[in-house]
C-alpha positions in Angstrom: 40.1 16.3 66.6 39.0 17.6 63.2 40.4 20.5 62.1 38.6 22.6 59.6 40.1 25.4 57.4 38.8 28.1 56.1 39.3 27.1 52.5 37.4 23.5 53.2 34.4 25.1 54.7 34.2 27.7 51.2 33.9 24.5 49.3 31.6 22.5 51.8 28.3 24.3 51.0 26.4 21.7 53.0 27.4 19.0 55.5 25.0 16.3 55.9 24.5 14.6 59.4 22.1 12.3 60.2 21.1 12.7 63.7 18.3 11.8 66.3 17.4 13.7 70.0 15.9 10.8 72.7 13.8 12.0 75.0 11.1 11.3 77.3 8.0 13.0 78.9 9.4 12.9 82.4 13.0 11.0 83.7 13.9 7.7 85.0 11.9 6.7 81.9 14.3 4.8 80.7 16.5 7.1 78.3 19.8 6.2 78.8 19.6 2.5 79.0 17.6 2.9 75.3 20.5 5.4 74.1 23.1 2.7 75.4 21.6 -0.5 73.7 21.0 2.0 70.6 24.3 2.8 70.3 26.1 -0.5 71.0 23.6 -2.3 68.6 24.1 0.3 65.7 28.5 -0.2 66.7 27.9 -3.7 66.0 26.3 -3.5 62.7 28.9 -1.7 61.5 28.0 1.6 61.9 30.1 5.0 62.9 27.8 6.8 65.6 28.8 9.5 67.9 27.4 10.1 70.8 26.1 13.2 72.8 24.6 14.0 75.8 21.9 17.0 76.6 23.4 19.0 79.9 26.6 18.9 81.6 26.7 15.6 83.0 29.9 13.2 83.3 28.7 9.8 84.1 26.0 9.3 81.2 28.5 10.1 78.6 30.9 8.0 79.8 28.8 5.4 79.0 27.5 6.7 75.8 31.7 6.8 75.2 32.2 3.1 75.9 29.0 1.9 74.1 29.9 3.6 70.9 33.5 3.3 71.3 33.9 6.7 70.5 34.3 9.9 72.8 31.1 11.3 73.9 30.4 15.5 73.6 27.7 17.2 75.6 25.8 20.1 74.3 24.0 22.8 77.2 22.5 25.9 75.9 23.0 27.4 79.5 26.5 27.6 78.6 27.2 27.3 75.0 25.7 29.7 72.0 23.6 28.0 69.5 25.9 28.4 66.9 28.2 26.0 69.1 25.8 23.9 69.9 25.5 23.1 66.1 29.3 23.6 65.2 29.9 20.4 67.6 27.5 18.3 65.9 28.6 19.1 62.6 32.3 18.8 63.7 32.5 15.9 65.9 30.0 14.2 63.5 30.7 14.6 59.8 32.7 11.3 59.2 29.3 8.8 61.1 26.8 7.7 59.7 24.4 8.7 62.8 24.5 11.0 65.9 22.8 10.4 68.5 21.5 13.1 71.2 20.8 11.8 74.6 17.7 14.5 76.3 17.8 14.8 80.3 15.1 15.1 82.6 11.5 15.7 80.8 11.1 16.5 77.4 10.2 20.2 78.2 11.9 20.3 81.4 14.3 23.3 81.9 15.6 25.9 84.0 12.6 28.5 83.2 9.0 28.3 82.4 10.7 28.6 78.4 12.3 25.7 78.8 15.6 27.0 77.5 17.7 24.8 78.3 15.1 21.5 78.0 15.8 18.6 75.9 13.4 20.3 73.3 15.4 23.1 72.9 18.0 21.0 72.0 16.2 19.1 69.4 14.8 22.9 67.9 18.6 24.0 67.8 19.6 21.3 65.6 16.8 20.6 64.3 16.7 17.3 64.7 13.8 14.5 64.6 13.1 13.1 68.0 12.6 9.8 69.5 9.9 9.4 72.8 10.6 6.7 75.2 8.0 6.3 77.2 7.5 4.0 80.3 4.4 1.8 79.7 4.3 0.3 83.4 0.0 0.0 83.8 -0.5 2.0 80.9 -2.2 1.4 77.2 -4.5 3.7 75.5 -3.5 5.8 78.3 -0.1 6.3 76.1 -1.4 8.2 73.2 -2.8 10.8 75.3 0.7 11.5 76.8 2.4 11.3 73.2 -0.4 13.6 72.0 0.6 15.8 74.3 4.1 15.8 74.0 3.2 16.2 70.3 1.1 19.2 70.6 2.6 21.2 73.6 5.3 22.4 71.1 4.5 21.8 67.3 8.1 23.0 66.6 9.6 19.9 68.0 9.4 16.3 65.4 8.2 13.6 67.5 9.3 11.0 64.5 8.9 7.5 66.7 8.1 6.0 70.2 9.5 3.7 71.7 7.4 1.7 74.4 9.6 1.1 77.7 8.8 -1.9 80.3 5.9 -3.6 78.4 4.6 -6.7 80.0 2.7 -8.8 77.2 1.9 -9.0 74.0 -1.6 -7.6 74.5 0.2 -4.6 76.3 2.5 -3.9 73.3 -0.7 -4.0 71.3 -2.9 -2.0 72.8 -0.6 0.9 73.6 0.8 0.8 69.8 -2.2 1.0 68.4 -3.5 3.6 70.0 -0.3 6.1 69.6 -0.5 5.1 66.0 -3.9 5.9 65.6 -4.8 8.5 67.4 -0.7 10.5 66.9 -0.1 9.3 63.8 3.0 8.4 65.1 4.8 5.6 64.4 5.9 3.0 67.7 9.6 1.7 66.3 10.4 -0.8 69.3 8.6 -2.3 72.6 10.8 -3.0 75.3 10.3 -6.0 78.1 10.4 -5.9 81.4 14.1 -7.0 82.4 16.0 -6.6 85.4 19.3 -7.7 83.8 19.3 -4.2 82.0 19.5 -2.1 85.1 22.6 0.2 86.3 23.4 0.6 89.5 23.1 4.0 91.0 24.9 6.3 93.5 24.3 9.5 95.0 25.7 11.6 91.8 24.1 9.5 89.1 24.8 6.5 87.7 28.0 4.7 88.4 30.9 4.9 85.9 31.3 2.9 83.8 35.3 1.9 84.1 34.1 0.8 87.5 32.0 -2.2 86.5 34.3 -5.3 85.4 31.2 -6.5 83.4 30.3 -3.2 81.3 31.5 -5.0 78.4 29.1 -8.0 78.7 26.4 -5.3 79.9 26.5 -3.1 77.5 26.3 -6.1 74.5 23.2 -7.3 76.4 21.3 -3.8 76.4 22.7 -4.0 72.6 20.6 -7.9 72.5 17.9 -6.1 73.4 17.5 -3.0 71.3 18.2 -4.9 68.5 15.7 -7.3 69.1 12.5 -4.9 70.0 13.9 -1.7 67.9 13.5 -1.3 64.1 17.0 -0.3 63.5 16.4 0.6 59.5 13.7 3.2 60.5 15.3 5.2 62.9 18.6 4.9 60.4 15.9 6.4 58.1 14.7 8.9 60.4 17.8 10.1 61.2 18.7 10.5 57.6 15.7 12.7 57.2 17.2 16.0 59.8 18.2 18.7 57.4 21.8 19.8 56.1 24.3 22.1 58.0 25.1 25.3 55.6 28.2 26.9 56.3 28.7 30.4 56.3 32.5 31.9 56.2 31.9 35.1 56.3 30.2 34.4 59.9 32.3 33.9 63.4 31.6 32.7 66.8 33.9 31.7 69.6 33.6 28.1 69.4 36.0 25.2 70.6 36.7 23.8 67.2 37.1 27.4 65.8 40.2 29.1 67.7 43.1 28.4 66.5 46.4 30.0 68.5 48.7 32.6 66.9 50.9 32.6 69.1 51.3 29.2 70.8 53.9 29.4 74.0 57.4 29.0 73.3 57.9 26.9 76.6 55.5 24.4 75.6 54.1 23.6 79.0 53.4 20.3 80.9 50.2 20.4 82.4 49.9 17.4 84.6 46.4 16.0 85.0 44.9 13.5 87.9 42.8 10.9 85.9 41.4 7.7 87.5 38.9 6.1 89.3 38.9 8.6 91.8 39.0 11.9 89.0 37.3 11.2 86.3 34.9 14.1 85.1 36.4 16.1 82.6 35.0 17.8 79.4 36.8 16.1 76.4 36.5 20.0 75.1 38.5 21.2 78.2 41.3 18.8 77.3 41.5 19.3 73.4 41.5 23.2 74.2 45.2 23.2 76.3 46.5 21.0 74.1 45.3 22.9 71.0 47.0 26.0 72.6 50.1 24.1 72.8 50.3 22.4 75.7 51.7 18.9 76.4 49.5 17.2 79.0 50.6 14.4 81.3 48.2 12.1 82.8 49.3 10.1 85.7 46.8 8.4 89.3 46.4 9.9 92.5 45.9 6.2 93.8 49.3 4.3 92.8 51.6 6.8 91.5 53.7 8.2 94.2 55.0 11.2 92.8 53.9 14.1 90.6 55.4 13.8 87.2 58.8 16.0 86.6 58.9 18.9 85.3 55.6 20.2 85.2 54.2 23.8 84.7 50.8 23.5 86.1 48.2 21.0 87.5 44.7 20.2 86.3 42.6 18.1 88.8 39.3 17.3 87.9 36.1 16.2 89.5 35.0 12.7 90.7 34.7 10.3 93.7 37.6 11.1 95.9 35.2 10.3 99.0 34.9 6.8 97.6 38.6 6.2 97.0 39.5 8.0 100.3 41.4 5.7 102.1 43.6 4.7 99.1 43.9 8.7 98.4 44.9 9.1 102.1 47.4 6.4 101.8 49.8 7.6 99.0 51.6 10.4 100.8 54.8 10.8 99.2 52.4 12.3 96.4 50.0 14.1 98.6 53.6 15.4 99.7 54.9 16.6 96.5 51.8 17.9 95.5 51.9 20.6 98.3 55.1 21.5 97.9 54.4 22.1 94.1 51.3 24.1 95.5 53.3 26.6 98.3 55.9 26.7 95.4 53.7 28.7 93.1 52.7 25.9 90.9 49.2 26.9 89.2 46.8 24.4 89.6 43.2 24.2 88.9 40.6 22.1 91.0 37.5 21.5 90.5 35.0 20.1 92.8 36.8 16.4 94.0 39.9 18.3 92.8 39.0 20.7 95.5 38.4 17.9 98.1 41.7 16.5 97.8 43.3 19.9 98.1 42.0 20.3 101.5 43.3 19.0 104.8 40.7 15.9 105.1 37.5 14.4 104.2 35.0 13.3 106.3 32.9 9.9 105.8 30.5 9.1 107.8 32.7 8.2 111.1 35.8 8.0 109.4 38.4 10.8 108.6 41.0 10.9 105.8 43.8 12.7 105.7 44.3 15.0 102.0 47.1 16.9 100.7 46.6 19.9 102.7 47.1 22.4 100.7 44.2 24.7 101.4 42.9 25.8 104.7 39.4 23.6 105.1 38.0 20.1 105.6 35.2 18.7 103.5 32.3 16.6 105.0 29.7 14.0 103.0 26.3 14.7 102.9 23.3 12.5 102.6 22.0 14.9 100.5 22.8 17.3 97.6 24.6 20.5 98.8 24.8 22.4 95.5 23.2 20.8 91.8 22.6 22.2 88.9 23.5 25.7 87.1 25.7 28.4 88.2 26.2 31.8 86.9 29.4 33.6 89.1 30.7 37.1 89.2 34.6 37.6 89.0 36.4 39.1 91.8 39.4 41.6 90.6 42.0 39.7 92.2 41.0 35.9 90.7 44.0 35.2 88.2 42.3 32.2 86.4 39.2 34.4 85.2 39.4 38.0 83.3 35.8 37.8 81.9 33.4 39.4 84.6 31.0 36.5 84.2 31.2 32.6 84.5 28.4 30.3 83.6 28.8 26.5 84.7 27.4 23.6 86.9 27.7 22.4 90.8 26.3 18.7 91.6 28.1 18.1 95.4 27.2 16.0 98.1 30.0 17.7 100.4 30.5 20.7 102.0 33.2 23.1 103.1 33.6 23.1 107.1 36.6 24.7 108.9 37.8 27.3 106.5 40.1 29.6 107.8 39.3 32.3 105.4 41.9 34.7 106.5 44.2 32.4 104.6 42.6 32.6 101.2 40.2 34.7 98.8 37.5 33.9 97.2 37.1 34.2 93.4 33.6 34.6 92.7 30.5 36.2 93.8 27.5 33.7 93.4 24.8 35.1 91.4 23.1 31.6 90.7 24.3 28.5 92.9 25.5 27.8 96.2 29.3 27.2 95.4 31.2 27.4 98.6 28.6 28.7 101.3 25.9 30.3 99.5 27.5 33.8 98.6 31.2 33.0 97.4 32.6 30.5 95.4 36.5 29.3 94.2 38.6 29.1 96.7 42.1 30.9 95.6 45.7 30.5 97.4 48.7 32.0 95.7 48.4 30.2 92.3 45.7 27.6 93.1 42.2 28.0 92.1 39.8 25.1 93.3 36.0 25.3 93.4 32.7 23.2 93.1 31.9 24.8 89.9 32.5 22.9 86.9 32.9 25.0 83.5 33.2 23.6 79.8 35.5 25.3 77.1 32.8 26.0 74.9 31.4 28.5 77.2 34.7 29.5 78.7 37.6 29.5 76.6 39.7 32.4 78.4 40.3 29.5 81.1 42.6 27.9 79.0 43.9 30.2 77.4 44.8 31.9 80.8 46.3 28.0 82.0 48.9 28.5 79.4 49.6 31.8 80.5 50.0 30.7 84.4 52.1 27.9 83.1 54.5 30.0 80.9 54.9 32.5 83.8 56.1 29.5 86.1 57.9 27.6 83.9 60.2 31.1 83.3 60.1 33.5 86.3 62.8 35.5 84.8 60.9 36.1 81.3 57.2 37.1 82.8 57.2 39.9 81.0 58.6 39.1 77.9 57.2 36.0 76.9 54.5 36.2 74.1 51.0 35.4 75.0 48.5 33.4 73.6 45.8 34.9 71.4 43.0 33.6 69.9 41.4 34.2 66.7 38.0 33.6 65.4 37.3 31.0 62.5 34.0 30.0 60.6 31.3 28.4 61.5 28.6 25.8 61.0 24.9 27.0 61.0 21.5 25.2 59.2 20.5 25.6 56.3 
């Protein structure tokens, strides 16, 4: 991760980043596969290009990550400051020659009438040209009067190319073009064809990840065919180009991920040990650079074929992911379901979130089938057909939850199971829900002597005092005996990036 002094950023006056949003007027228009082949084609010519993703998603980006070759960052103004949002561009892109911003949903889709947290918002914050993809099934002149209105509904927003999704023939292509160029003096930069071979399989969360598809290599290099045959890559290079420099002001400060900086880091040097595999995969890049920034040594180690927690560790980090999927191969490595309740009724801290808190109950439930979990906490989780919980959360902070001292939590829930069988005189729940459903509607984050587990997902962006408060945990576990005179970790402000 870049780190970026206080004495650089006096010198830096302005940081150039070329940088593009994608969006569409409505979803399932064809976004992501465009952002893949864009990416992978631009990789293969040579080029540096970072990837981001618009919202708090997990599977998109870990796409985006293995068609750039290069670890994906989302940006969410529900949960991060606009001064973040552009500090993460500017950090995680200043040695690429492009960035490119994936939208979700509609262009002008958000959680209010405003559209706060819409794809255009995005594209304002950075100010960054954007890019339309618009489906072209049984459309042509039809097209321009969507663009135009795209164009017009908010003249703050650059609509600097379209790119024509699905096109049948020649004469579609033609037709549609023309008219978007004539009538939106907007320039068309690619026409897609029909293919079937450019499709990604879905599941109830999303798309699939990627790491579970043996071909995503020969995949990926075929949406990357593609692109670069239909797509003028030189003009949206050029358009790119064209978004205006980052200034950087040190006199200003903002909590931002790239901008603490610990002053005192813990003398014990924790091991946080973190689940990651097929089964656990969702976890904000941010999440992870943050402990380890704080001074923590993280150890990463499978649920499904190791059979015993790492030695020596301090805490445990579990993420979200699949666990339903993977049940029966979950189910069948006991010795480390074992370990890892013992760890738990030992006072280990450990932090679950969403699948994390799955496999922390007693069992999940699959359709007819049952599967045995660690058993740590005092409920059963069941599969849905449908969504139990998606999309923002905003929680309220009971006194007694140890993992968060700020009153208010802002995150995201997207769960297909729910809680049954919770014997709640065992446990306390950590937050109020003010936005969400989280556990049943009212409460959310389950919490058991020094385990936290809960649907909601945070990012460190929005949240640092999580990690910070990890460390803490861990420090106080590693050393019983020196609670109280260990030295905490503190965080200080640094600069930040803002436009000029």
């Amino acid at each position: 991760m870049l780190n970026i002094q206080d004495q650089d950023i006096q010198q830096a006056n302005k940081l150039h980043v070329p940088r593009i949003v994608i969006g569409a007027p409505q979803g399932r228009s064809g976004k992501t596969t465009f952002t893949l082949g864009l990416l992978r084609a631009l990789k293969r010519n040579g080029h540096k290009v970072q990837p981001y993703k618009k919202g708090l998603d997990f599977i998109d980006p870990s796409w985006h990550s293995a068609a750039a070759e290069r670890v994906a960052r989302n940006l969410d103004p529900f949960v991060m400051s606009k001064e973040d949002i552009c500090h993460s561009v500017a950090l995680h892109s200043s040695d690429c020659q492009i960035s490119i911003i994936e939208g979700s949903m509609g262009l002008y889709d958000g959680s209010d009438i405003q559209g706060s947290t819409s794809t255009a918002e995005i594209a304002k914050i950075t100010q960054s040209p954007l890019l339309l993809v618009l489906d072209a099934t049984r459309i042509t002149r039809s097209a321009a009067a969507i663009v135009m209105g795209c164009q017009h509904f908010d003249p703050e927003i650059n609509i600097a190319g379209v790119i024509l999704n699905k096109v049948a023939r020649s004469r579609h292509e033609k037709v549609a073009r023309e008219a978007i160029e004539t009538y939106c003096q907007i320039p068309v930069l690619g026409a897609i064809p029909k293919d079937s071979l450019i499709s990604i399989p879905d599941r109830h969360l999303g798309l699939v990840m990627n790491g579970e598809m043996v071909e995503t290599e020969r995949l990926l290099d075929h949406i990357g065919d593609v692109i670069s045959e239909n797509v003028d890559l030189t003009r949206i290079l050029s358009i790119a180009q064209s978004a205006p420099s980052f200034e950087v002001f040190p006199q200003a400060e903002c909590f931002s991920l790239s901008g603490y900086s610990l002053k005192a880091k813990s003398l014990s040097s924790p091991r946080i040990g973190v689940i990651r595999d097929a089964a656990f995969s969702f976890y904000y890049p941010e999440n992870l650079e943050m402990l380890e920034s704080m001074g923590a040594e993280l150890v990463y180690f499978s649920a499904l074929n190791q059979e015993a927690l790492p030695q020596n560790l301090d805490a445990l980090y579990i993420g979200g992911g699949f666990p339903e999927v993977f049940a029966e191969q979950l189910a069948q490595n006991v010795t480390l379901r074992a370990d890892i309740r013992r760890a738990g009724e030992d006072g280990m801290p450990i932090y679950a979130e969403c699948g994390g808190l799955m496999y922390l109950g007693r069992s999940i439930y699959t359709g007819e089938s049952q599967y045995d979990m660690v058993g740590l906490l005092p409920l059963d989780t069941q599969m849905q057909k449908k969504p139990q919980g998606h999309g923002y959360t905003v929680l309220r902070g009971s006194e007694d939850n140890l993992w968060f001292k700020q009153s208010i939590v802002r995150g995201h829930e997207f769960h297909n199971s729910k809680i049954i069988n919770l014997d709640k005189s065992k446990i306390n729940f950590g937050f109020k829900v003010e936005r969400g459903h989280g556990i049943d509607g009212e409460n959310e984050g389950i919490c058991y002597k020094n385990v936290f587990a809960a649907y909601n997902h945070i990012h460190a962006i929005g949240c640092p005092q999580w990690a910070e408060q990890m460390l803490i945990m861990a420090d106080d576990y590693h050393k019983p005996e020196k609670v109280n005179s260990l030295p905490k970790p503190r965080l200080t402000r640094m600069s930040k990036y803002q436009l000029a």
